[in-house]
Structures are given as structure tokens and as C-alpha cells.
C-alpha positions, 0 to 999 in steps of 0.5 A: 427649504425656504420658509419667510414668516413676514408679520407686516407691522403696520406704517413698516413698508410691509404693502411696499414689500407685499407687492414689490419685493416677495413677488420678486423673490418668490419668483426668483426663488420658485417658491409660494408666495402667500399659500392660501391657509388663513381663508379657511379660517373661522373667523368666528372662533377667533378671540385673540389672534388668527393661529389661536385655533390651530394645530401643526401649522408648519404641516399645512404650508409647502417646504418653500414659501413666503408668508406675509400677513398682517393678521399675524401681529395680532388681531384688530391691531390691537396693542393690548393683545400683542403679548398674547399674540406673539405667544401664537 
């Protein structure tokens, strides 16, 4: 089982590595690079950060996969929530 949480702070490479870097090692590895969970999302309930609404969120993704979200860190980028947020 390969499971990689990339939060992709912000000025940290993380675009260098989202296009660059976890392609290759998915292909590689033959593994889901970024699998489509956050589009389905509502937005709209979010006050903190994009995982505060959810519930078994391991359940939902495939054994092997790569993850690389900036929405992770918390959301709008704002430092005053980053406490919170990594509490998600």
C-alpha cells in the first residue's frame, strides 16, 4: 500500500513537484495521482478547511495513490487558521 498526503505549502516547489515529480513516481509505481474526491466537495459548508465536513476519508481514496493539495493547508491560505486546519 502506497499512500503520499502532499499538502503543497505555498513558494515550497509544490507546482514543480505536482507536474514534475508525482507523475513520474505514480507512473512508476502504478498508482492514482490526485484521485478526484475534493471536486465533489460543498464548498459552500466549508468554513475552515476543505476535510472539515468529512467522515472516513481513507475509505474513499484507493490503496495506492498520490495526493497533492494546496487546500490542505488550510483554507484561503489563511495563517490565522492553520491551527485548526491541521487539526483536520
Amino acid at each position: 500500500m502506497t499512500r503520499l498526503l502532499h499538502i503543497g505549502l505555498s513558494k515550497c516547489a509544490s507546482t514543480f513537484m505536482q507536474h514534475q515529480i508525482f507523475p513520474k513516481i505514480a507512473k512508476k509505481l502504478n498508482i492514482s495521482l490526485n484521485p478526484d474526491y475534493f471536486s465533489k466537495i460543498d464548498s459552500s459548508k466549508i468554513k475552515y478547511h476543505i476535510l472539515e465536513n468529512t467522515n472516513d476519508l481513507e475509505k474513499k481514496f484507493p490503496n495506492k495513490f498520490i495526493l497533492t493539495q494546496e487546500d490542505l493547508f488550510s483554507l484561503g491560505w489563511e495563517f490565522s487558521r492553520i491551527h485548526r486546519s491541521f487539526k483536520y
